[in-house]
Residue, then its C-alpha position, 0 to 999 in steps of 0.5 A: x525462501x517464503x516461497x519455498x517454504x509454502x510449497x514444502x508445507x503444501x500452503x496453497x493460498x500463499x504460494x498462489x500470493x507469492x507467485x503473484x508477487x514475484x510475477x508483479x516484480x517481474x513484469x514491472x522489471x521487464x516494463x522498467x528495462x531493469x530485469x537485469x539489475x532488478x527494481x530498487x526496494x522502494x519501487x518494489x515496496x511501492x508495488x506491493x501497496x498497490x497489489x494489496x490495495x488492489x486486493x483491499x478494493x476487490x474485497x469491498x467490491x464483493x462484499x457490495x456484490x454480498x459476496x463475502x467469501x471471495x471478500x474474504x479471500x481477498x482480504x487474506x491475500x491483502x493481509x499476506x502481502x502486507x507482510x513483506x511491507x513496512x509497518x506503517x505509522x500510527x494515526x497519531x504519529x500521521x497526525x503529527x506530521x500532518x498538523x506539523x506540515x500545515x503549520x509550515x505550509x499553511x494552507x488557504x483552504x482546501x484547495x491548497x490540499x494537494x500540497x499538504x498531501x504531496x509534503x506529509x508523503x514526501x515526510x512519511x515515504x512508504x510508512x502511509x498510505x495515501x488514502x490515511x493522508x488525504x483522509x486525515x489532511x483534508x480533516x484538519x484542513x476543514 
């Protein structure tokens, strides 16, 4: 319905972010074998982080390059495809669950920290994103 509602108003950015989200399920459907029954809502919502991550990445790519226009539009597009993700946790909320997963896993050091990260995400599902966890983790490992 989002979709069609840009083309009515003549949303040229979002139907273009829109089409590429709806080709992203697509695509995954078919690689999945599941165009018939369709992905499941987290599968879905794991894609959408990934393409607005993409975006975000691109974004500091060209602004490295001093392209900040197409930085921009990148992260527009990322912004956009956020919308359709669910909120994600506060860092202090983050930082609760990371300190409560290091008090029962207590870690040896910073090589156990690939544990502390597979629980926090494990606690947190989609409401994170990995690189906050891992950043946050490895800050109060250390």
């Amino acid at each position: 319905s989002d979709l069609k509602a840009a083309m009515l108003t003549g949303d040229k950015t979002r139907v273009s972010v829109l089409n590429m989200i709806k080709s992203a399920i697509l695509n995954e459907e078919i690689a999945k074998g599941a165009r018939d029954t369709g992905l499941p809502d987290d599968a879905v919502l794991l894609l959408l982080q990934k393409e607005a991550k993409k975006r975000v990445d691109a974004a500091e790519l060209y602004k490295k390059a001093g392209d900040e226009d197409r930085a921009a539009v990148e992260l527009s597009e990322s912004e956009l495809i956020s919308q359709y993700l669910p909120e994600q946790l506060s860092d202090s909320r983050l930082e609760e669950i990371v300190v409560e997963q290091i008090a029962l896993i207590q870690p040896g050091g910073i090589k156990d920290m690939g544990r502390v990260i597979g629980a926090v995400k494990a606690k947190t599902g989609q409401l994170a994103d990995g690189g906050r966890i891992a950043q946050m983790v490895k800050q109060k490992i250390t």
